[in-house]
N, C-alpha and C positions, 0 to 999 in steps of 0.2 A: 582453788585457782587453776591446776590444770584442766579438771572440767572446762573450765572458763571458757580456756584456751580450745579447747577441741571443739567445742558448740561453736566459735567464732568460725576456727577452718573449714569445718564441716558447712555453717551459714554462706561463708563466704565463694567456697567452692560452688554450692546452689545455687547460688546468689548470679554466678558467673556464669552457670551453664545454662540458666533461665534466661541472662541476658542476651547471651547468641542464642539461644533458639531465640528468642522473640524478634532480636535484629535481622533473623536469614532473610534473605530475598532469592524468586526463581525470577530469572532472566529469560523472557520468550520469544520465539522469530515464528512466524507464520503466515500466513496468506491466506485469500481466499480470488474465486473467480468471479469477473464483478460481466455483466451480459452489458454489451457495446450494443444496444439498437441507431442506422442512421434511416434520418430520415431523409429524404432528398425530393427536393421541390421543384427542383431543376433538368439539366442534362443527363442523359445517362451516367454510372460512375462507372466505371472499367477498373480500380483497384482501393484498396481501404487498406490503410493501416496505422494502428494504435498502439500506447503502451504510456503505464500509469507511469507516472512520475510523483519524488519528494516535494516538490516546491514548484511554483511557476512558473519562475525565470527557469529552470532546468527545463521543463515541457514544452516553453517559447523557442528554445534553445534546438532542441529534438525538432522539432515542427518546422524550423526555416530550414535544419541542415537534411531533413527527409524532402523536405521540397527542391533545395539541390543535389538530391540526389548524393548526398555525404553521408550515408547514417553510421553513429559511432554506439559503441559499446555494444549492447544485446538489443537494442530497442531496433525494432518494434517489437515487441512481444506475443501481438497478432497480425494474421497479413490474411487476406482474402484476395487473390488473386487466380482468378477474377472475382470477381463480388458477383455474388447471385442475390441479393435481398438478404441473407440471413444474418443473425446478430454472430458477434463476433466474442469470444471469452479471451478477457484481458484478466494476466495475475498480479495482485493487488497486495506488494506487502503487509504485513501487521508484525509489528513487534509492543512487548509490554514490560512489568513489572509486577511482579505480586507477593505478597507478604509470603510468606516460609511455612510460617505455623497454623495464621488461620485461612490464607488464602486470600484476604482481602485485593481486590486490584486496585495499585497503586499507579500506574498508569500504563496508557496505551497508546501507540500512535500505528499512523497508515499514511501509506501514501497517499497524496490530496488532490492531483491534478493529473487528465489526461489528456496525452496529447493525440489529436489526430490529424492523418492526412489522410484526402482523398484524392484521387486523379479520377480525370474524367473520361471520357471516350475519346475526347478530344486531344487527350496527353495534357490539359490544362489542369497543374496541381494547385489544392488550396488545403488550408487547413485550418484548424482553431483547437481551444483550452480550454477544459470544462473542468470542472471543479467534480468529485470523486464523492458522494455520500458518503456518510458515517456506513462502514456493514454490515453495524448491527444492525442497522434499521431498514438499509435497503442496498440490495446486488447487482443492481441495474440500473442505465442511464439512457437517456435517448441524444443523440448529437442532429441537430438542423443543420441540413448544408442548402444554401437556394439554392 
């Protein structure tokens, strides 16, 4: 009978330390640089500035108050001023989830939307919201302005 007993303790303690390790999870924050190409079909542009956002209404949000001339928090996150033609490198949260023991990913997200403004030679600002590719797949976006 005490055998019994010790094989259970001994099982049960296993039993327990297999089940947190197999539970663990790594929690991750990271980023990458996503290349901002515009293109412009119109007026000269005289300044550029971008910076990815969570969600759309928050990048809609960004986008009227850089157009007033209000911008809040750290955004922009790139500014060309002046703008010579060249693309611009916008940082692009990523955070995830992944298993403990074998690694598997459990999920990942990223910021999905960027906002930009541009002014023009004319001091006429305009902007719009593009939607941010997956970065696994691709680093880079081009924005139309006419």
């Amino acid at each position: 009978m005490r055998q019994w007993v010790i094989i259970m303790v001994v099982a049960l303690v296993a039993l327990s330390v297999l089940t947190l390790t197999l539970d663990t999870q790594i929690l991750w924050d990271g980023g990458y640089k996503l290349a901002v190409h515009i293109e412009n079909r119109g007026q000269p542009i005289r300044v550029v500035r971008c910076g990815s956002a969570p969600n759309r209404e928050y990048a809609e949000v960004e986008v009227s108050e850089i157009i007033r001339l209000e911008p809040s928090g750290v955004w922009p996150s790139a500014v060309a001023d002046p703008y010579e033609g060249q693309p611009l490198s916008v940082q692009v949260p990523v955070s995830g989830r992944d298993h403990g023991l074998f690694g598997w990913k459990l999920s990942r997200t990223q910021f999905q939307y960027l906002a930009v403004v541009v002014i023009y030679a004319d001091g006429q600002p305009t902007g719009q919201v593009v939607e941010i590719p997956d970065g696994r797949v691709s680093r880079e976006v081009t924005v139309s302005f006419p």
